[in-house]
Every structure is written in C-alpha cells, then in structure tokens.
C-alpha positions in Angstrom: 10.4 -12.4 19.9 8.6 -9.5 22.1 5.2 -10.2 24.5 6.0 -13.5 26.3 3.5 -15.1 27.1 2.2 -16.0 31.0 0.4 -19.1 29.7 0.8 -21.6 26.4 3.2 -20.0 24.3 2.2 -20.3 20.7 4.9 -21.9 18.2 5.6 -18.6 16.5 8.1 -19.3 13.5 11.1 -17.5 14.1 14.3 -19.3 12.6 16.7 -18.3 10.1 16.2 -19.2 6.9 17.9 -19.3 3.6 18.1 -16.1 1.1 17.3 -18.2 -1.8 13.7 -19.8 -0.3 10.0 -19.2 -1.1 9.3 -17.6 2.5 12.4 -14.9 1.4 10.3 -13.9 -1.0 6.8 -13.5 0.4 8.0 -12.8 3.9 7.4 -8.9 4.7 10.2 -6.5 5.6 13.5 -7.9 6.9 14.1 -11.1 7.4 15.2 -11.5 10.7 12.3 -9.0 12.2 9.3 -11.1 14.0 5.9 -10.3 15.1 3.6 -12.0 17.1 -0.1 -10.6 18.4 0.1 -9.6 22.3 -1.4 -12.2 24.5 -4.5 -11.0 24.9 -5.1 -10.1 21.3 -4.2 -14.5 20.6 -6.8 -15.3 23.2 -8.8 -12.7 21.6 -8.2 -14.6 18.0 -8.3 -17.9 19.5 -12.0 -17.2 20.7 -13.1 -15.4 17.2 -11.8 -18.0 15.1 -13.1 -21.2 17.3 -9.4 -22.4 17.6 -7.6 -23.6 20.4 -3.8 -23.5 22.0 -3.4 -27.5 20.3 -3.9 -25.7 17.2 -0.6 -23.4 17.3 1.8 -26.2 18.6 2.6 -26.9 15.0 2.3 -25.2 11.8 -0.8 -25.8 9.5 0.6 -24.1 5.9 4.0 -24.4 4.3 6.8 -22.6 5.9 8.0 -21.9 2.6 11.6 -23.1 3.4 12.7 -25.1 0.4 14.8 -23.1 -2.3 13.4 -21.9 -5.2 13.2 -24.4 -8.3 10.7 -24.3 -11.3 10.9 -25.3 -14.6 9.6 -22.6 -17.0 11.6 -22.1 -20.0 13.1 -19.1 -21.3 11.8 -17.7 -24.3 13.7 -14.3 -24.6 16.3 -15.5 -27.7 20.3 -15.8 -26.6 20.5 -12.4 -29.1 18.0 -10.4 -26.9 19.5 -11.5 -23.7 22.9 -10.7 -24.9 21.8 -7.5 -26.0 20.4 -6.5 -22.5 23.4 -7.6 -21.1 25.5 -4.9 -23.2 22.5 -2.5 -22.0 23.1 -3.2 -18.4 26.3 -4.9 -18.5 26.4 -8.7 -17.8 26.4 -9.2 -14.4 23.1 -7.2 -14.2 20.8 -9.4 -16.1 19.4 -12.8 -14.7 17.6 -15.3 -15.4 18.2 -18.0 -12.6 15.1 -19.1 -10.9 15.0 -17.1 -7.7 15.8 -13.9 -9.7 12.5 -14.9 -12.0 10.6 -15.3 -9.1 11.6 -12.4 -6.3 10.1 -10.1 -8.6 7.1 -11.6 -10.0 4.6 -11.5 -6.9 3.5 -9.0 -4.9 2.4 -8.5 -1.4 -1.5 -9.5 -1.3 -2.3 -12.3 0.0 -3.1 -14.3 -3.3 0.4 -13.6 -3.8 1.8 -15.6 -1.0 -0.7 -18.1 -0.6 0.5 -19.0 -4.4 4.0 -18.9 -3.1 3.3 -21.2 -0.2 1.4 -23.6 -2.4 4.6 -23.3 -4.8 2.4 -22.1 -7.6 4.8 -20.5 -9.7 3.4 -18.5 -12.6 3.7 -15.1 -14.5 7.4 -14.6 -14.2 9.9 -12.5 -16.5 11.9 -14.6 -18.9 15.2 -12.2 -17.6 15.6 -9.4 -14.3 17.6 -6.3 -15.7 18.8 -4.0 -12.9 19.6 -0.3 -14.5 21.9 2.2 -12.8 20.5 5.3 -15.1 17.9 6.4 -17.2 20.3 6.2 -20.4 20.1 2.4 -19.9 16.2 2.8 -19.2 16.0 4.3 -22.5 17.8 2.2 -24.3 16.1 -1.4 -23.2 12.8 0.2 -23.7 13.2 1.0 -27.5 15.0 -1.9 -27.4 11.9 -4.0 -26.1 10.4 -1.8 -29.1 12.2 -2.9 -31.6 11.5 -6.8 -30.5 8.3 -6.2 -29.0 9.3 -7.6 -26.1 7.3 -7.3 -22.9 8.4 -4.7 -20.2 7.5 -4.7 -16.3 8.9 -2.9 -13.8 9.5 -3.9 -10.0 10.3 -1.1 -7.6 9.6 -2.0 -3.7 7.6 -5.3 -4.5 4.4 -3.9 -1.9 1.9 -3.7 -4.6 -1.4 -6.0 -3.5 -3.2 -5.8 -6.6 -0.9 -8.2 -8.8 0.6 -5.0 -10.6 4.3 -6.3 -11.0 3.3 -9.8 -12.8 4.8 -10.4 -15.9 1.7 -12.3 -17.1 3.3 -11.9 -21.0 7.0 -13.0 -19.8 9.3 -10.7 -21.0 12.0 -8.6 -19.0 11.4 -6.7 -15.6 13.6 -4.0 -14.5 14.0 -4.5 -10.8 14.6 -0.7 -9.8 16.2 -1.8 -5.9 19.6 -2.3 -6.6 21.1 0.8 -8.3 18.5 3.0 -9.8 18.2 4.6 -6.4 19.5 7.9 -6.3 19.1 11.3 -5.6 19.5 13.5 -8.9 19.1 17.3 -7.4 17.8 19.2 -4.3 16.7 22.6 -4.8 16.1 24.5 -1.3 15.0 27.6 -2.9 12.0 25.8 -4.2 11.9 23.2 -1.7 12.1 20.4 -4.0 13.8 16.9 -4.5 14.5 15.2 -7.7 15.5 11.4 -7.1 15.8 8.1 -9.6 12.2 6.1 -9.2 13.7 3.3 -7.5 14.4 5.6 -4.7 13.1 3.7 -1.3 11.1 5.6 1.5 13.5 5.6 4.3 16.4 6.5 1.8 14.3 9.4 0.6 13.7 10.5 4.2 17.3 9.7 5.3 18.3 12.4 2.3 15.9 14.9 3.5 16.6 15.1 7.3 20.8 15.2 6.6 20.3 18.0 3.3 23.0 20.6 6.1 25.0 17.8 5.6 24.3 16.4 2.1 23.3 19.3 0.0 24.4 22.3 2.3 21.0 23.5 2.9 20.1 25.4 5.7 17.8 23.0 7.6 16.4 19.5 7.6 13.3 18.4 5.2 10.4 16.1 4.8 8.5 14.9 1.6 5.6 13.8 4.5 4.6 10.5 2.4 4.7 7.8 5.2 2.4 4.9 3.5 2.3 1.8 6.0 5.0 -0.4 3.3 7.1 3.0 3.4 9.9 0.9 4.7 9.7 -0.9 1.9 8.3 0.6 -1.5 9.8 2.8 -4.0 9.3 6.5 -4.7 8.4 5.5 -8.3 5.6 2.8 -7.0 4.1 5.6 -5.1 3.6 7.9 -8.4 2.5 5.1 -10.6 -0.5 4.1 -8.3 -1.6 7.2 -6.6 -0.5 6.6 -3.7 -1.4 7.7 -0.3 0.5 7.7 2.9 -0.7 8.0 6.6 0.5 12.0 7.2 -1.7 12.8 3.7 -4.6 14.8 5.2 -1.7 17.6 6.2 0.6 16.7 3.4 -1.2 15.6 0.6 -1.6 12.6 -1.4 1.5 11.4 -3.7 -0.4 13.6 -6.6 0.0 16.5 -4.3 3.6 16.1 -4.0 4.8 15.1 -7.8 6.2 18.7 -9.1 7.7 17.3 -12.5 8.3 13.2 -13.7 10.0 11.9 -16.3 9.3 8.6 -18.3 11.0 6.2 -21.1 8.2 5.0 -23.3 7.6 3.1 -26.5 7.7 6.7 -28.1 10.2 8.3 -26.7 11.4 10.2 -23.6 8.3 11.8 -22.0 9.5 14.6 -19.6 6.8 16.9 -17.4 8.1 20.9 -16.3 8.5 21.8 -12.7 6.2 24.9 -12.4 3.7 24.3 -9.1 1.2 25.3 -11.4 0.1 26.4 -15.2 -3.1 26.5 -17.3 -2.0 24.7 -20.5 -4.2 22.2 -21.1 -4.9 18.9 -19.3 -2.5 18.1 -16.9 0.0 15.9 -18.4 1.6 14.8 -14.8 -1.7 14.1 -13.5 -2.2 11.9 -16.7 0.9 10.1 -16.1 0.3 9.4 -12.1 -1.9 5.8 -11.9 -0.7 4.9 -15.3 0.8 1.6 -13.6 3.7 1.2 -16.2 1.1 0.9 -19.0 2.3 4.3 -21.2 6.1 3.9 -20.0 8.6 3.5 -17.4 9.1 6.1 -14.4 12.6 7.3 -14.3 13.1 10.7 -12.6 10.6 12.5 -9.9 10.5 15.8 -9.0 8.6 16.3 -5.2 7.8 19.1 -3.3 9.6 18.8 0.8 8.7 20.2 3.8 10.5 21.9 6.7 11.1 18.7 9.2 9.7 20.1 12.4 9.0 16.9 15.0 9.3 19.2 17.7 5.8 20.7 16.8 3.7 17.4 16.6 0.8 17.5 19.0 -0.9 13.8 19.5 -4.7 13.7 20.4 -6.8 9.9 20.7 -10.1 10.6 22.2 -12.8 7.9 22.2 -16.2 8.1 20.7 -19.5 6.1 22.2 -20.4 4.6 18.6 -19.7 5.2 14.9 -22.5 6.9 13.8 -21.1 10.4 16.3 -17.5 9.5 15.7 -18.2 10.3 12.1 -20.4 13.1 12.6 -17.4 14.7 14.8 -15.0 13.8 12.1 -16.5 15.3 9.4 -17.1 18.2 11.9 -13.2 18.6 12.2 -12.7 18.8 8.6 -15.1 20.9 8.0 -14.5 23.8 10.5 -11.6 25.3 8.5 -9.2 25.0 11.5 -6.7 23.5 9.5 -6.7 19.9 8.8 -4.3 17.1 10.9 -1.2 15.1 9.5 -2.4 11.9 10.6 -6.2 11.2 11.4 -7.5 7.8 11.7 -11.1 6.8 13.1 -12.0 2.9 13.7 -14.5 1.8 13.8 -15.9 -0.3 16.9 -14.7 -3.8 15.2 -11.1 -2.3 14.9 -11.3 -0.2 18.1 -11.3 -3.8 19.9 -8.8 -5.7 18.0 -6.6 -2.3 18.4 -6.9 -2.2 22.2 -5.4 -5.6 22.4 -2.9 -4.9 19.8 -1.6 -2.3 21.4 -1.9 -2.9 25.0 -4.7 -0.8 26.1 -7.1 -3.6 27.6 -4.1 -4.5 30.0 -3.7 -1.1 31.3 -5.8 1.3 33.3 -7.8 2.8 30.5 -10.1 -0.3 30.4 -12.0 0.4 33.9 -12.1 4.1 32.7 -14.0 3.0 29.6 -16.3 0.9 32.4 -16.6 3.8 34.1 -17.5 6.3 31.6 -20.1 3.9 30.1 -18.5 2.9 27.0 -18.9 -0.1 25.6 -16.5 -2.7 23.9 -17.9 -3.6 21.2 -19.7 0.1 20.2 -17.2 2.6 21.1 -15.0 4.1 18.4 -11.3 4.9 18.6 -10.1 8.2 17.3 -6.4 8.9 16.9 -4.2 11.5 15.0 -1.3 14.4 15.5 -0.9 17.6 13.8 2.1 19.1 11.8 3.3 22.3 10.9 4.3 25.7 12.3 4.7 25.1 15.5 1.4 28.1 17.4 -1.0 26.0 14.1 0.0 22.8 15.0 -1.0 23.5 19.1 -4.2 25.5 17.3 -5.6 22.9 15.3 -4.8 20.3 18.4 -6.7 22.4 20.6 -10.0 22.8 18.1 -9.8 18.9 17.4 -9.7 18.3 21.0 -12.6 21.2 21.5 -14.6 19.6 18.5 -14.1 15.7 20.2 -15.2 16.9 23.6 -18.1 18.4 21.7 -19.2 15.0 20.4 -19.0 14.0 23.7 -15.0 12.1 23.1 -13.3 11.1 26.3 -9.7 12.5 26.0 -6.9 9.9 26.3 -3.3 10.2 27.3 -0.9 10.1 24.2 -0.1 6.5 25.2 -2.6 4.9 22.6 -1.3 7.3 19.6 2.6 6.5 20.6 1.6 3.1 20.9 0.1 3.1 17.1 3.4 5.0 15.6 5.5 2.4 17.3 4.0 -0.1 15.2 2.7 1.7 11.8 5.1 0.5 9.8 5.8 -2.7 11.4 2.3 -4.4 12.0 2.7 -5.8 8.0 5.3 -8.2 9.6 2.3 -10.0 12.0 0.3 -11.8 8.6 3.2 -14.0 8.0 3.3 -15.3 11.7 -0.4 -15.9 12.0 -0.4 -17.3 8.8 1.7 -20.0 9.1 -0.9 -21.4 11.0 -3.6 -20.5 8.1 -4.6 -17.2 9.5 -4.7 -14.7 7.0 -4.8 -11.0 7.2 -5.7 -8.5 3.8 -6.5 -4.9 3.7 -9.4 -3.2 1.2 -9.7 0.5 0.6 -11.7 2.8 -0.8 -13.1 6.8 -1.9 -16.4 7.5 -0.2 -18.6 11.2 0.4 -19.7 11.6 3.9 -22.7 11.1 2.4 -22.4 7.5 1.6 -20.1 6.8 4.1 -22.5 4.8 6.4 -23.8 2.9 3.5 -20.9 2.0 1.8 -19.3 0.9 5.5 -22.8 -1.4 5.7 -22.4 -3.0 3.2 -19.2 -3.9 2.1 -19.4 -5.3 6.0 -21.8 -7.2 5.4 -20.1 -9.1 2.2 -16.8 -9.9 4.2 -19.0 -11.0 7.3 -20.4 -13.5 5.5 -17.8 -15.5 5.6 -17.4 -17.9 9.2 -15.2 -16.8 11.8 -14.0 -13.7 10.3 -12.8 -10.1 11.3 -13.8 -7.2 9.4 -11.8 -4.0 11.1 -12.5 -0.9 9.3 -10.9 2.8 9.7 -11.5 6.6 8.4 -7.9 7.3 7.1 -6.7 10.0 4.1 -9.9 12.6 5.3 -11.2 15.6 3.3 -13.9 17.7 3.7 -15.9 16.3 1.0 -15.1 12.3 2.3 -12.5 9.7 3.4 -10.7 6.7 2.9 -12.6 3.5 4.1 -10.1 1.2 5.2 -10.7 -2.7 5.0 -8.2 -4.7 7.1 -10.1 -8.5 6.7 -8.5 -11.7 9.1 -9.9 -15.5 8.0 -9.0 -18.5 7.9 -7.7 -19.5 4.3 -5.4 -22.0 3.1 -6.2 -22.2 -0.7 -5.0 -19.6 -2.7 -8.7 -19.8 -5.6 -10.9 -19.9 -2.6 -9.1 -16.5 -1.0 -9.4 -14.7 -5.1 -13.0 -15.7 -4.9 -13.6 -14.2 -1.5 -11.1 -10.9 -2.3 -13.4 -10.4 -5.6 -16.6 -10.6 -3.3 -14.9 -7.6 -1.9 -14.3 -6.1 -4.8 -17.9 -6.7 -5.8 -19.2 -5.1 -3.0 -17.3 -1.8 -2.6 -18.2 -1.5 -6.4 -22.0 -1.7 -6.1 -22.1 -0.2 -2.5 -21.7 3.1 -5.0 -17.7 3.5 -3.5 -14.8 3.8 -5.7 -12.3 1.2 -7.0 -9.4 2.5 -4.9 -8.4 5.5 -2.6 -4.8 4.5 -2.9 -3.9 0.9 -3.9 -3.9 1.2 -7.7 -5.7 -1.2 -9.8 -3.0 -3.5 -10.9 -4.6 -6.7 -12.4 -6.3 -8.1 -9.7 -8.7 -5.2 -9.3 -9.3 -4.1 -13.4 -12.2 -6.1 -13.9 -14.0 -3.8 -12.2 -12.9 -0.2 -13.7 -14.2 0.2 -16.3 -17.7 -0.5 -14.7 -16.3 1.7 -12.4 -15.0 4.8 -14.7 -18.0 4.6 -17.3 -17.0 3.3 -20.9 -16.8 6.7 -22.3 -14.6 7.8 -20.2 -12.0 4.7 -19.7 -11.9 5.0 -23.3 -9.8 8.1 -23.0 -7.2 6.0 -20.8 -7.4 3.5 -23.9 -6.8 6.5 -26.0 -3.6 7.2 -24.5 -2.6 3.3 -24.1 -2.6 3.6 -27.9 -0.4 6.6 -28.1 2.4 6.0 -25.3 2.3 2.2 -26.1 0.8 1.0 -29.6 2.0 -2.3 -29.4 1.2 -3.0 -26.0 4.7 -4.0 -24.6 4.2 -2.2 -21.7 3.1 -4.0 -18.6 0.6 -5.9 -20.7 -1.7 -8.7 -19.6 -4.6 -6.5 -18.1 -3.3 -3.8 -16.0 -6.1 -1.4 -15.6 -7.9 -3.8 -17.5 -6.2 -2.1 -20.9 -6.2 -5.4 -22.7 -8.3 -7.2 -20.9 -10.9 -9.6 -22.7 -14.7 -7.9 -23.0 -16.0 -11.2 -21.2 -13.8 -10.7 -18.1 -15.5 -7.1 -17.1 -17.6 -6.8 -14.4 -20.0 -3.8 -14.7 -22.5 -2.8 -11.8 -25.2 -5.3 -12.8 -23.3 -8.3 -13.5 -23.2 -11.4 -11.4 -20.0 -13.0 -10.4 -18.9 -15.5 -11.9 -16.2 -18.2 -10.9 
C-alpha cells in the first residue's frame, strides 16, 4: 500500500482473499492491486463527509469475503445443456454458482452494493466460453431453435446493468478463449481481432506487429477508455464507446472499419471500405445495439502509427469555469488541429484532483496564492497532443497561446504525468473507500457549448442535494460543436435501493437539463427508461423496427436493454415525475 500516512493510518483492506468470494467479483482490476486516497485527499474526505479517524478503524460494509453460494435453480433442460456442451465441448460450459454469478453484474455501483448485501439475482442458468465464431454460430441458432435467452459478457466494466441475464438463459463469457487476433493488414492500417479481444492485448499486438506480423513499424488503435485494462474490444463497439485519447483519435465509431455478428437470422457481416454511399450505414446501425440484434464476433479497426516520442503535455490553470470553457471551446474551434487527450474540471474536481495527485503538497499551491487563484473557483485544464511529430509541437504551442490568452497560468508537466500515472488505475480507489460505506459513481453525457453551462447547473444541483456529497465534473471527448460532461459522484451509501433511487435522480436530471442519455456509457438496462423520452417515439421506433428483424423472438439480451421490451408504464418521458 503506497502514501503512508504521518498521522492515523486508516484500516485500508488489503488481504488476500479467496478466487471464489463475492469481493472477487465486484473488486476492480487485479486482485492483489490496492489503492488508497493520499493523506491529504482522506483529511480532505474526512472533513466533507463529517467523519472522523474512529470511523476508519474498522470496516462499516461487508468485505464480501465469504464464497459464493445461492440457491437458484437451473432451468435450461439436461438436453440443452448437453447440447451446448457438444457446442463448446464440456469443460466449457458451467453452471456452478460462482461461474453464474462472475458474469452477471457489472461495475456500477448498484452492482456491487447488491453483491456486498449478497443480493443475488439475474444470473444465466449456464456460462458457455467459445473459442470461434463457428461455435458462436452454432449456440445462437441453437438458442433459436429453443428460444432460449442469449447474453454476452466480454470485460464485465459495463455500469448500466447491460450484461444481466434478467430472462436466465446462457451467457457467453468472451475472456477466456475468444480473444484473438484474426488478420493485420499494414497496407490499410487495419486490425481484425475476435470481440473478446482485451485492451492491453489489443495494444500489446499493435506495438510488437515487426515482431508479430512483420510489419514495418509499431501501431496504435488510440482507444484508451479509463476500464481499458479491463474491457473487451467487442464491449467497446456494442456501446459506443469512447476512450480518453478520442478527441485526436476518434470515438470507437470512428475506428470500426468492418464487424461481423451471429444473430437470430443469420450471419450478419459489414465490408471494409473507409467509406461508401449505399444507403444507411449498416455498421453504424450495428454499433450501440448492446447484444439486442446479435452477438459481436469479428472487428475490423483502423491503427495508427505508435509515435510516443511526439507527445507534448500542456495543464494550465484557469481562474473559473465560466473562461475555462470559453478558452476550450476557443481551442477547438481555431482549426489548429484538435488534442489526443483534453480534459477540463471543473473547480469541484480541480480540488479533489490536487489532492489526489499531490499538487497541494508541492510548490504549485503558494504559486496559485500568489497568482490570485482561488481553491475552490479555479479550473484545471490538462491534455497532450499526438501525431506527426512538427503538428503535435504546433497544436501544443496554439493550445498553450490560446490558454495564455484566457489568462491560464502554465504548469510544469508534473500534474498531466501525475494524471496518466493513475488513468487507468484510480477505478481501484471505490472499493477501498467503500468498505467503509463511501461510494464513488461516474455520470456522463453529450452537451452543445451552448447548453453546456445549463446542463452543468443543473444536473449539479440534483446530485448536491444530497448531504455530504461530492459532485466533481470534467470536459472530456471535445468537439467543436460540444463535449462530454463528466459526472464522477462520492456519498455515503450503504443500501443498494436507496443508491438506484439517487442514480435515477441523476438520470432524471441530465434528461430534462435538455443533455443526452449517454456520451459513451451505453444504455444497458439501468439507463432505458429514459430513451425513448430521450430519442422521440418516432424515431426509437426504427430501433424497434430492427429488434424485430435481427431478433423476432426476442432471445437476444432481452429483459429491457435499450428499453426494447420494456413495459409502457416503466418509461420516463420529459414530463413525467419519478416514481419509486
């Protein structure tokens, strides 16, 4: 455990446990990395949330140690199961407990408050793991045949209860085998790679293709989302997902080339041109479908010439929000080029970010004093740029003259470092705080420049209603027409219904602030109420038009994903009250 402490040293959990418990399965990353908040950032929480050191000498919620053991009864027939297992071959279909379980929950908080609480619910009757698409094919007209329910599991990061097998069923957990690369084509700097396909194994390809593929230099596919350690390359297709180099790179819809899906009708199988004008776009029709029309097999994604050596890293620091985003939308706009990573926080996350990262022990706090910048106002900007390496030290320098401009104080590349250091490993902080009933969510959404101060307001204003709690927000995934708001919430919560009633307040809020659903997340279960309020009912009627056609008898993630089956009475429009 890293950042000892000079006075009371909390009782941060950091045992072994066993590979069979609840905590295995809700516990982020791996199992023997630990995270605790830097001293100052605990005093910093300890204040905020009216607690006190007596408070973290023991824990206050369920460590989650004891082994997983439920009793919900199988209702796939000994036939089906048997038939899978012929599929898949024996050894690669489950139905023990823990293999029920480990792929039945994701990563939002609901999740594991459920699993603390040992509230076990919504699992698969059996866990197939495929090696190929062959076997994909076959246990999906298969599941046909039987109309059997079909989910699909890939990294397990998905926070808007998209993976729960709310019908029982099978799920295909894609980790173990369905994992590998297919084809690399350096000619037209693409990658084609089995949907199960991790992040770090996708990158790990890329940077050794000399030594892999023969090609003549390393690549990137530029897709770092914050769970890229641990989600799948199919996960990021389904949901539209985003990662933290996207304004450079592009979104995961910007990458896709060509997919291919097994699907109640049949093998569904997208070309590889970079463009074409031949109707509607059938791969951006498949993207976001969530497992609803079919499952992902094969991806096709455009790579990038790995070039680290060119990064340039900028953090300046803005007086208040209102001219950090006037200078942000000023950088996208001036047709410089646009930066990999560009992130903007707002002054409630500025704060919580200097401790987390060290900056309020080191000399940078008496320059803020000195410069007249205040704590709880000023607004932390942050970013690097990518590409050739004259652009990249171009668009650094017209950020930088742009910042200055809007009166930013420059910083030393200490605060951006410091961030990368822990992008991808921050996630593994919410289990350590909340074994002690401190909880930690994230909320995103699509907003104009023009909304953007509204939308900020009052989604704000919803999750500050709530006691002693933290509302951090952040400009991430920027355009010139908008950005990404970025919700990270921290409460107290140790009931699971109390935090869905509070995360559906939030939901509530972004809707009728006049944001969208999602930037990036998906819309999963947890978050379909809302869409079709969201989408109009003409036009989420197309999506139910192609429900029909990929999937007529709804075997296919059913149990309201995208809120494609979901009951009239259980939609939330713009002008309806919540209800609980």
């Amino acid at each position: 455990m890293a950042h000892k402490y000079k006075h009371f040293q909390p009782k941060w959990f950091q045992e072994a446990f066993s590979g069979t418990s609840y905590r295995s399965i809700f516990k982020w990353g791996d199992p023997k990395e630990i995270k605790a908040p830097r001293e100052s950032l605990y005093t910093m929480l300890k204040d905020l949330f009216d607690m006190t050191d007596e408070d973290f000498q023991d824990y206050s919620e369920n460590l989650g140690l004891e082994e997983v053991q439920f009793d919900l009864p199988l209702t796939l027939t000994p036939a089906q199961i048997a038939r899978f297992q012929s599929i898949c071959g024996k050894e690669y279909v489950r139905t023990d407990d823990y293999a029920r379980l480990s792929v039945a929950y994701g990563k939002t908080m609901y999740d594991i408050l459920r699993l603390r609480e040992k509230i076990v619910e919504n699992v698969p009757d059996a866990v197939l793991y495929p090696e190929n698409k062959e076997q994909i094919e076959a246990i999906v007209a298969y599941a046909q045949e039987e109309k059997i329910p079909v989910y699909v599991y890939g990294g397990g990061s998905s926070v808007t209860r998209g993976v729960e097998c709310v019908k029982g069923g099978i799920s295909l957990d894609m980790r173990l085998r369905f994992n590998k690369v297919i084809s690399f084509n350096e000619v037209d700097q693409t990658i084609t790679v089995e949907a199960g396909m991790s992040g770090p194994t996708l990158e790990e390809a890329l940077r050794n293709a000399p030594k892999l593929f023969g090609a003549k230099r390393a690549y990137t596919c530029g897709h770092f989302p914050q769970s890229f350690e641990y989600s799948s390359v199919g996960g990021w297709v389904v949901t539209r997902g985003a990662g933290q180099n996207s304004t450079y790179y592009g979104c995961i819809n910007d990458l896709v080339i060509s997919q291919e899906y097994a699907t109640p009708i049949g093998n569904i199988k997208t070309d590889t041109y970079p463009r074409k004008a031949c109707g509607s776009d059938l791969n951006e029709i498949m993207m976001g479908s969530e497992g609803c029309f079919g499952v992902l097999t094969h991806v096709t994604l455009k790579v990038f010439r790995h070039q680290p050596e060119t990064i340039r890293r900028f953090s300046y620091m803005f007086k208040d929000w209102r001219i950090a985003q006037a200078a942000a939308r000023e950088i996208m706009q001036s047709e410089a080029g646009f930066p990999s990573v560009f992130r903007l926080s707002d002054p409630e996350e500025t704060k919580i970010m200097l401790h987390l990262y060290g900056v309020m022990d080191s000399p940078l706090r008496h320059l803020f004093q000195l410069k007249g910048f205040k704590e709880d106002e000023m607004c932390l900007f942050l970013g690097f740029t990518n590409g050739e390496k004259k652009f990249s030290r171009n668009l650094a320098k017209s950020v930088g003259k742009i910042a200055r401009k809007y009166g930013g104080l420059p910083l030393t590349g200490y605060v951006t470092r410091s961030w990368e250091k822990g992008r991808f490993t921050d996630p593994y902080m919410r289990d350590t705080m909340q074994d002690f009933g401190i909880v930690t969510d994230t909320m995103e959404c699509s907003v104009n420049w023009s909304n953007m101060s509204k939308v900020h307001a009052e989604v704000r204003k919803f999750c500050k209603s709530r006691p002693h709690t933290i509302c951090m927000t952040h400009m991430s995934h920027v355009y010139p027409q908008g950005a990404n708001l970025y919700w990270i919430f921290i409460s107290r919560f140790t009931d699971a219904e109390d935090f869905r009633k509070y995360h559906a307040g939030i939901l509530d809020a972004i809707q009728k602030s006049g944001a969208s659903m999602s930037h990036h997340h998906g819309i999963g279960k947890m978050f379909a109420p809302w869409l079709e309020g969201f989408l109009g009912e003409k036009e989420f009627g197309v999506l139910k038009a192609l429900k029909n056609y990929f999937d007529p008898d709804n075997i296919m993630n059913p149990g309201g994903t995208l809120g494609l089956d979901l009951p009239e009475e259980k939609k939330i429009g713009l002008t309806d009250e919540l209800t609980f």
